[in-house]
C-alpha positions in Angstrom: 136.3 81.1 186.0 137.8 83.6 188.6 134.8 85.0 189.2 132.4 82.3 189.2 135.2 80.9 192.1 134.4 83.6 194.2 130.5 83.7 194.1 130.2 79.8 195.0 130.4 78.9 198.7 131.5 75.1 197.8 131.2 74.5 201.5 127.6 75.7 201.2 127.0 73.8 198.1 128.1 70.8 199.6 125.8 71.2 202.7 122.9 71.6 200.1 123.9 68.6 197.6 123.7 66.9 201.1 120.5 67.8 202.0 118.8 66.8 198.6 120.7 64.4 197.4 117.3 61.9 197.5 115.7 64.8 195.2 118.7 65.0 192.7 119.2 61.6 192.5 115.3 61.5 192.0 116.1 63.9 189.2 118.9 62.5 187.7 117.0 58.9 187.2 114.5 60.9 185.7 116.2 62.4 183.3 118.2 58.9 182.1 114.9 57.4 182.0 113.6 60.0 179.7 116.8 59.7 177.5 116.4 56.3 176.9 113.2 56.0 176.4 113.5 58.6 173.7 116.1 56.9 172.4 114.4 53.7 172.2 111.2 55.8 171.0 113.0 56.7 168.1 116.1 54.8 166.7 115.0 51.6 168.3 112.0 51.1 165.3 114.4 52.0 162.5 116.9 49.0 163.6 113.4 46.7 164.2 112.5 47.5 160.7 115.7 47.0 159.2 116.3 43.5 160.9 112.9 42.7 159.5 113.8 43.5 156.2 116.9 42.1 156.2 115.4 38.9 156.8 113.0 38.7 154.7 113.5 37.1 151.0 114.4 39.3 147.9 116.0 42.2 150.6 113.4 44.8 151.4 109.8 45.3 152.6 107.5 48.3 153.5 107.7 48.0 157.3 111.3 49.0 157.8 109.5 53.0 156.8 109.8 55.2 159.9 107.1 55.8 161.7 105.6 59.7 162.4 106.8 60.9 165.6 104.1 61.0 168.5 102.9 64.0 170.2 103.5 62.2 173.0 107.1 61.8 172.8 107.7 66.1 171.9 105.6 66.5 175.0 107.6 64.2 176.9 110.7 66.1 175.6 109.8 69.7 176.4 108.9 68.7 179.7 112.0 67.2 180.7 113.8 69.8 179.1 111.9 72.1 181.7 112.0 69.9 184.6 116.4 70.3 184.2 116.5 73.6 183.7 113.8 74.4 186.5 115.8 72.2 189.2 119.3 73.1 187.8 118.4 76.9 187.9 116.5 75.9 191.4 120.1 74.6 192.9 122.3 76.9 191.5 119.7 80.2 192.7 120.1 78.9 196.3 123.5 78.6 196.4 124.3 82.1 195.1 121.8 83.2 197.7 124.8 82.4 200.2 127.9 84.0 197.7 129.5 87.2 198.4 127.6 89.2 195.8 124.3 87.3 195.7 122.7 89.4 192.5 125.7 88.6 190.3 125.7 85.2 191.5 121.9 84.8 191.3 122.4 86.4 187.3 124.9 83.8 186.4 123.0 80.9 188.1 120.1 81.6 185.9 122.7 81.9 182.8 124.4 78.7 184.3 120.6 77.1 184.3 119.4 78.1 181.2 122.8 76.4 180.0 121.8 73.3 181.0 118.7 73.4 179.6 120.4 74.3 176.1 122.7 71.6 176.7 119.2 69.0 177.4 117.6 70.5 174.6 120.6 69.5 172.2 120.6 65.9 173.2 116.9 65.7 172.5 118.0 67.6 168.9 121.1 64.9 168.3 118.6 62.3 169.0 116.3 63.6 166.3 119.5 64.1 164.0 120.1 60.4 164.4 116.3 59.3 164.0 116.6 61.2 160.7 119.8 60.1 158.9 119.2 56.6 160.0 115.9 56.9 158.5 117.3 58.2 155.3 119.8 55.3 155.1 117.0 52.8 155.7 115.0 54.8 153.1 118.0 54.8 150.4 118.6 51.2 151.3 115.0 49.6 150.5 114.7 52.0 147.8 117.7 50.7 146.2 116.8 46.9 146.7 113.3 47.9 145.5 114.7 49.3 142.0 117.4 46.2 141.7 114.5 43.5 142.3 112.4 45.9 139.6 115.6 45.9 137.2 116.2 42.2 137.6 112.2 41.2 137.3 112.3 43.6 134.3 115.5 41.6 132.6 113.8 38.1 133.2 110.5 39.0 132.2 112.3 40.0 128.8 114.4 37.1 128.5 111.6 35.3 128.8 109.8 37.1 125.9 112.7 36.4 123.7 112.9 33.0 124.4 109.6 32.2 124.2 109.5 34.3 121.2 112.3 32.3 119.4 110.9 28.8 120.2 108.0 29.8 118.5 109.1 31.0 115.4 111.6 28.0 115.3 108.8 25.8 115.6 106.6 27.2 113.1 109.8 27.2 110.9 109.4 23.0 111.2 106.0 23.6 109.5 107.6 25.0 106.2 107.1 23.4 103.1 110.8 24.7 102.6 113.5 22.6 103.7 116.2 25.1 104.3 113.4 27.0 106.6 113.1 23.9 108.7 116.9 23.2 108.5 116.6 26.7 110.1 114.6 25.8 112.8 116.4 22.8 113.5 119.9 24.8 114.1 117.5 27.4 116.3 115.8 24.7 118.3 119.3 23.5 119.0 120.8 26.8 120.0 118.0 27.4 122.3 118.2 24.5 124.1 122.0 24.7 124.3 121.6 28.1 126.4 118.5 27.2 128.2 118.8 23.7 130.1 115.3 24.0 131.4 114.2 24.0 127.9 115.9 21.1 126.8 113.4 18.5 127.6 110.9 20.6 125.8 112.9 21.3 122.5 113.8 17.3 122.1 109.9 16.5 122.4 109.8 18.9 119.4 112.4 17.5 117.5 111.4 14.0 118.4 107.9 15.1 117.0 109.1 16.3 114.2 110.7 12.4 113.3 107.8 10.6 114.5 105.5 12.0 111.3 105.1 9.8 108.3 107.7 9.3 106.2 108.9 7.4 103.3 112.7 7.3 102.6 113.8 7.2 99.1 115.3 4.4 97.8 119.4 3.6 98.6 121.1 3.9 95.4 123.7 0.9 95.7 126.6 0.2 93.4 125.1 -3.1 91.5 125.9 -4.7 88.9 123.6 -4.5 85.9 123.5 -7.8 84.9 122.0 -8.6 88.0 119.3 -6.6 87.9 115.6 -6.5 86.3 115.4 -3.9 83.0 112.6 -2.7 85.6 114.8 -2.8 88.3 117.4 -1.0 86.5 115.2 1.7 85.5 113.9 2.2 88.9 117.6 2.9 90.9 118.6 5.3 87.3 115.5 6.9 87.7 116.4 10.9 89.0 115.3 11.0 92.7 112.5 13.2 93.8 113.8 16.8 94.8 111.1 16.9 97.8 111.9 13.7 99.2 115.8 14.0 99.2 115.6 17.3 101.2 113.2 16.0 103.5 116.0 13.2 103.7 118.8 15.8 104.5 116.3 17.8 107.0 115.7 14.2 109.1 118.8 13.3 108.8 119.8 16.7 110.9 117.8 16.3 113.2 118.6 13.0 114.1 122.2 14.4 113.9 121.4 17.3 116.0 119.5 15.1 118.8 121.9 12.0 118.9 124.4 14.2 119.3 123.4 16.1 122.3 123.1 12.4 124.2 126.8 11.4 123.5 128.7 11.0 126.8 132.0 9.0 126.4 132.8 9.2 130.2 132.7 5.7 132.3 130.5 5.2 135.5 134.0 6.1 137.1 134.5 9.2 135.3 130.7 10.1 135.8 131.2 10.2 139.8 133.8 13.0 139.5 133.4 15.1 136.5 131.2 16.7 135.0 129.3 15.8 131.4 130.9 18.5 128.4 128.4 21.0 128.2 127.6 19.8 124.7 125.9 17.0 126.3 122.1 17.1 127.5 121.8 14.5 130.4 119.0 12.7 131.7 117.1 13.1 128.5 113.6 10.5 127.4 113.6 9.4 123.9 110.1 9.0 122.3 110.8 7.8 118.8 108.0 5.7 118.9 107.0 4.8 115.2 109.0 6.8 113.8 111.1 6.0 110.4 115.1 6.7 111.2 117.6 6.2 108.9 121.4 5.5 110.0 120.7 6.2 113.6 123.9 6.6 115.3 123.8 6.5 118.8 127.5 6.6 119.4 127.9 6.5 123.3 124.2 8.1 123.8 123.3 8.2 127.4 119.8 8.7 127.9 117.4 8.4 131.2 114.4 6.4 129.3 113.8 5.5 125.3 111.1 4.6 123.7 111.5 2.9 120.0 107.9 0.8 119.9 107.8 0.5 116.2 110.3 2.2 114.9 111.9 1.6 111.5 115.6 1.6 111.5 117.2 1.8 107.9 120.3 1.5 107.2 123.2 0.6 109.7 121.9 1.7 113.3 124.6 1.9 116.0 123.8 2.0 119.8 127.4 1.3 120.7 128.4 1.8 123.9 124.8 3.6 124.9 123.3 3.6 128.5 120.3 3.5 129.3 119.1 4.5 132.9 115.2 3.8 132.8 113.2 1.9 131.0 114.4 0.8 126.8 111.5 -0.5 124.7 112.1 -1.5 121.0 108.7 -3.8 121.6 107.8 -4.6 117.1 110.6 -2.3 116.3 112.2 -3.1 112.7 116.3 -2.9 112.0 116.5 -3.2 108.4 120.2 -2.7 108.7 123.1 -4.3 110.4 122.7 -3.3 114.2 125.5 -2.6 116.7 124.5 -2.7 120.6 128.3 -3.7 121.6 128.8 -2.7 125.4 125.4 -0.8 125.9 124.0 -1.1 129.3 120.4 -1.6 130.2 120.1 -0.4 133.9 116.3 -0.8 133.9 113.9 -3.2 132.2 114.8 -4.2 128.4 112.0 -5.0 126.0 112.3 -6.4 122.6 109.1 -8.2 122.4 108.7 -9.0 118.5 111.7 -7.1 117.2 112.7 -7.6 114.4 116.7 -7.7 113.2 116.8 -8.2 109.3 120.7 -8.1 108.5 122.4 -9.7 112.1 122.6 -7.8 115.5 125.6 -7.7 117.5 125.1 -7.6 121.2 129.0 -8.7 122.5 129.7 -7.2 125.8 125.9 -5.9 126.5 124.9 -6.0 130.1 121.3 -6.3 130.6 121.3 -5.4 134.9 117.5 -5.7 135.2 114.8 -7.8 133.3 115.4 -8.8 129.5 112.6 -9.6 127.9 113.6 -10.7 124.1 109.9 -12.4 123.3 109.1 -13.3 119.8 112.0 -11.7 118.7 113.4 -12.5 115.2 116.8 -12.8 114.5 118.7 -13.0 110.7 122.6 -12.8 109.8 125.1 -12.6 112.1 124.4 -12.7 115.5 127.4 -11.4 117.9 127.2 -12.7 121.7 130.4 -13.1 122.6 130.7 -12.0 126.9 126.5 -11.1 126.5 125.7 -10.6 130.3 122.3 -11.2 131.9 122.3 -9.9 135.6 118.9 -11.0 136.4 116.0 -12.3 134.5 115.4 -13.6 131.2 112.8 -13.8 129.0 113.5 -15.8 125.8 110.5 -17.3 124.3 109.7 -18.2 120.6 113.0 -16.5 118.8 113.4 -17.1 115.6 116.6 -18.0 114.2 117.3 -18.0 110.3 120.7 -18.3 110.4 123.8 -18.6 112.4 122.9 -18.2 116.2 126.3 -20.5 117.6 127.4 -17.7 120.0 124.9 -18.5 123.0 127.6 -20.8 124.6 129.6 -17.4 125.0 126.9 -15.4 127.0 127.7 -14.8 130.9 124.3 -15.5 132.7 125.6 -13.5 136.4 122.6 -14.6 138.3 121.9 -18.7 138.2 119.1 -18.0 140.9 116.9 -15.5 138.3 114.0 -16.4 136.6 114.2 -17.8 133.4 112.0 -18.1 130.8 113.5 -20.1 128.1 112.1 -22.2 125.0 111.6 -25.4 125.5 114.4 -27.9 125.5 116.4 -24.6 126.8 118.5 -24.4 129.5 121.2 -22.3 131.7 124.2 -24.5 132.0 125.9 -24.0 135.0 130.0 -23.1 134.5 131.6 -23.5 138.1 132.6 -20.6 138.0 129.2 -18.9 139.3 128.0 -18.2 136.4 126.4 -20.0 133.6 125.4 -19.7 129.7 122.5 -20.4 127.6 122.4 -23.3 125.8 119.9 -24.1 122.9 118.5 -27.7 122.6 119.9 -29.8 120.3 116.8 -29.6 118.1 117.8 -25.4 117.9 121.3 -26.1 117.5 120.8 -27.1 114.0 119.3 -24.3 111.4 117.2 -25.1 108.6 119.0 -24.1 105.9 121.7 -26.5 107.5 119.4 -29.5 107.3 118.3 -28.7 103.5 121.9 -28.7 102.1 122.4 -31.7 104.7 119.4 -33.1 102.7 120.8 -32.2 99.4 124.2 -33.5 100.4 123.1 -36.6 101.6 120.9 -36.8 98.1 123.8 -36.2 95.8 126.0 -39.0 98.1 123.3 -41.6 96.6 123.1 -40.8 93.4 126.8 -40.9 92.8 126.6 -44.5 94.3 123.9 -45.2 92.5 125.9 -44.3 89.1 129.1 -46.8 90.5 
């Protein structure tokens, strides 16, 4: 440092900066302009190709790869590289020209320039450095988003397999003329569905299928008296009952368990706003039954998006207690050889029971019909429950048939006196005050025939015992 203080003339370097200071600056802007636009030449591509990719979908994409460097841009380099050390060693060669010593002076300027040009050289190098490892991150990092979207691709594509894999063979199982293989594929339908929602829908078309095929119950075996029945009769219920057709019973019987099951949702329309449904339950299911032959249906609490029961058999008791319905519900010529329960359901769409039949009474308290109810030709025998029945809009009731004890209409809640009403004749919706009104049979209706036979009779016996006094 000494000596380099007594070869400069600072008053004579001053003096020179002076007098070029348009050239240095000149330099000096060239030199920043040639940084940046290596910089920019280089890094500035990786970060464009990384934004893109980290915009795009799924992670990666092929464009964030680095580009080759240009020939262009190492041209570009060297020559800036030479144009420093050239003017450095330039300004630094006339200055020592006015030191003390000028050939020691004029030796270290060219060290001193040569320096510089080092110095220019390493950014150039450091810029490379930093081309390269960002490269290699942006390299690493689409490589490893390429393998995890491989991995996870691979693991769907298997679970896929296996599901589809396992619905088949569970379906073929159904085809067995075994019943513990289609009990099998009952339990694997159900687990499937269980753990794949999007399958759901699917698997209860199967199972619903699987009810809607011909069949025959056996005949109930009821504790009677044997008095009161036929030797033929007899002989018939004693009679051992057909292996095949019993566990074909027990295999229908599952599956109606398994399906009816899956629809049970005891929450209220409060309830349903702010929690959600037990995972045991599959919601927003449609019901295709239609035809099929069901014995003790229990829809317990079932809530179900649509159903469709046209001509279905019900035997034994069927219970729809407390079911929803949120779509359409048709039991259009469906048969309910059993006593039937549809206390509190809830029809929040159409309701057709055109030419149902109900053999052994229906009870229908607290039902809420919100949209059409269309009962046409409907027959009704045995108890028939009405008590706080309510119609929210319109109401089709033409040609019922009555056999026995229909009294309860007076206690049905008709919510919407301005509806349409299509009544039998001599009908009429009586008007409470409240609001609301009833239906009201004509007089005619009100009076069963059974009724007016033992009226008959009764009237008959009167006149012969006065006869006889």
């Amino acid at each position: 440092m000494a000596t380099e203080a007594r070869w400069i003339n600072w008053p004579a370097a001053g003096t020179w900066l002076a007098q070029h200071k348009v050239s240095l600056g000149w330099a000096t802007l060239t030199v920043l302009l040639a940084s940046w636009a290596a910089w920019r030449a280089a890094p500035r591509r990786v970060v464009d190709g990384l934004t893109r990719w980290r915009s795009r979908p799924g992670g990666s994409t092929s464009t964030a790869t680095q580009p080759p460097l240009s020939w262009w841009m190492v041209v570009a380099a060297a020559v800036v590289v030479a144009a420093v050390a050239w003017g450095a060693t330039k300004g630094l060669l006339h200055v020592a020209n006015a030191a003390k010593d000028p050939a020691a002076a004029q030796v270290e300027a060219i060290k001193t320039g040569l320096s510089i040009a080092a110095g220019t050289g390493g950014v150039f190098a450091l810029l490379l450095a930093v081309r390269r490892q960002w490269h290699q991150e942006v390299s690493t990092a689409t490589d490893s988003a390429h393998r995890e979207r491989v991995a996870a691709s691979t693991e769907a594509d298997a679970a896929a397999r296996r599901v589809t894999e396992q619905y088949t063979k569970a379906a073929d199982q159904l085809g067995s003329d075994k019943a513990q293989v289609r009990l099998a594929g009952l339990y694997a339908l159900e687990r499937l569905a269980q753990d794949n929602p999007d399958l759901r829908q699917t698997i209860v078309n199967v199972i619903c299928a699987y009810l809607r095929m011909p069949y025959v119950p056996p005949p109930v075996h009821r504790h009677t008296k044997r008095s009161l029945l036929s030797p033929e009769s007899w002989r018939a219920r004693s009679a051992k009952p057909d292996p095949g057709a019993q566990e074909e019973l027990e295999v229908r019987t599952t599956a109606q368990r398994i399906l009816f099951s899956h629809l049970t949702d005891t929450r209220d329309d409060a309830e349903r706003l702010t929690t959600r449904p037990h995972p045991h339950h599959w919601a927003e299911m449609s019901i295709n039954l239609s035809g099929a032959t069901l014995v003790d249906a229990d829809l317990w609490y079932a809530n179900c998006f649509s159903v469709d029961f046209t001509g279905t058999i019900f035997t034994g008791k069927t219970s729809f207690f407390y079911a929803k319905f949120d779509d359409i519900a048709k039991f259009d010529k469906a048969t309910f050889e059993g006593f039937t329960s549809f206390v509190g359901a809830i029809f929040n769409r159409h309701a057709w029971f055109k030419g149902t039949s109900f053999s052994k009474g229906v009870a229908l308290a607290g039902a809420t019909f919100k949209q059409q109810a269309v009962l046409y030709d409907t027959s009704f025998s045995g108890h028939l429950g009405l008590k706080q029945l309510r119609f929210e809009n319109d109401i089709f009731l033409q040609d019922p048939a009555f056999e026995d004890n229909y009294k309860e209409f007076d206690q049905t809640i008709v919510c919407n006196l301005t509806a349409n009403f299509h009544l039998p004749d001599g009908w009429q919706v009586k008007d409470r005050g409240d609001g609301t009104g009833y239906l009201a049979p004509a007089p005619k209706m009100a009076l069963p025939e059974a009724a007016s036979r033992l009226q008959a009779i009764k009237d008959t016996l009167l006149q012969w015992m006065h006869d006889l006094i």
